[in-house]
C-alpha positions in Angstrom: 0.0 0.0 0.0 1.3 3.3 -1.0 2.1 5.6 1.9 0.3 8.5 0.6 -2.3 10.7 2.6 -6.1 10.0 1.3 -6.3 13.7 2.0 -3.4 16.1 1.5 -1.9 14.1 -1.2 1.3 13.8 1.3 3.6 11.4 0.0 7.2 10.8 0.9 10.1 12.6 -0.1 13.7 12.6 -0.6 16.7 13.5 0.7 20.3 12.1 1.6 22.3 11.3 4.5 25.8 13.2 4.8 28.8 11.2 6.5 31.3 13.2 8.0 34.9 12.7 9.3 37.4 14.7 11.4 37.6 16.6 14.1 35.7 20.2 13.6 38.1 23.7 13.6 36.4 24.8 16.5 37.4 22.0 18.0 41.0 22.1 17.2 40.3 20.0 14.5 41.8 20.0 10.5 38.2 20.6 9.9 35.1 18.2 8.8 35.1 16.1 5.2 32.2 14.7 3.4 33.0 10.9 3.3 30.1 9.6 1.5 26.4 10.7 0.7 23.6 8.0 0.6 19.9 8.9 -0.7 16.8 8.4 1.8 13.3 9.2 1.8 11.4 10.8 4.4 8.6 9.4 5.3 5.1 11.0 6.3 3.5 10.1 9.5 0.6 8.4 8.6 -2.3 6.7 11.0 -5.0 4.4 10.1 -8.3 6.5 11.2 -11.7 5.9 11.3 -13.5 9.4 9.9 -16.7 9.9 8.3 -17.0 10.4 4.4 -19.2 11.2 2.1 -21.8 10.1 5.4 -20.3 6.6 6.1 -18.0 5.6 8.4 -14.6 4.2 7.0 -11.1 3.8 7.8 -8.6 6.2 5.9 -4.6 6.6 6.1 -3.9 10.4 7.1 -1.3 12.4 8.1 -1.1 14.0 11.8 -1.1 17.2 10.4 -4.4 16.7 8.4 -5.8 15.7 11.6 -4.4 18.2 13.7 -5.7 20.9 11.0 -9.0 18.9 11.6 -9.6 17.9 8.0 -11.4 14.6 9.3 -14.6 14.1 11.5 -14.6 11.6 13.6 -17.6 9.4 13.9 -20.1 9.4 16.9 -19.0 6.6 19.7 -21.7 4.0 19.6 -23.8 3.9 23.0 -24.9 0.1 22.2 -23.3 -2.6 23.5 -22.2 -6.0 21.1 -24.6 -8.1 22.2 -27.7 -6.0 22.7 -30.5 -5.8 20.6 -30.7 -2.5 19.0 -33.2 -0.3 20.3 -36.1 1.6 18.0 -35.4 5.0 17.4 -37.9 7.8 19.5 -40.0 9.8 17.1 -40.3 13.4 18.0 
């Protein structure tokens, strides 16, 4: 499964990992070298949620930051229990 954001479109991204050597200048040092340069990705931190869309409940990858922006609703916690019969609604 793709880690992409059902919502943002976040996706992840790339980058690369610098390995140094030496003792810094500061520090009394010849000063740092590049050694080698490996690529990475970053990745977005996605959570599996439960949200409401398009007026039924489903689970949907999103990032914290959609949630924290409050692009999702969460559904209504269920007052029924498992096993229990489910009651008729009241007409007003």
């Amino acid at each position: 499964m793709a880690r992409i954001c059902e919502l943002t479109g976040k996706r992840p991204g790339k980058g690369s990992r610098i390995w140094r050597s030496g003792k810094a200048k500061k520090k009394g040092g010849i000063g740092m070298h590049v050694t080698a340069i490996t690529k990475r990705r970053y990745l977005p931190n996605l959570q599996r949620v439960r949200a409401v869309i398009d007026g039924e409940v489903r689970y949907v990858r999103v990032s914290t930051r959609a949630i924290k922006k409050g692009l999702i609703t969460k559904p209504a916690r269920r007052t029924w229990k498992k096993g229990q019969t489910a009651a008729p609604a009241a007409k007003s």
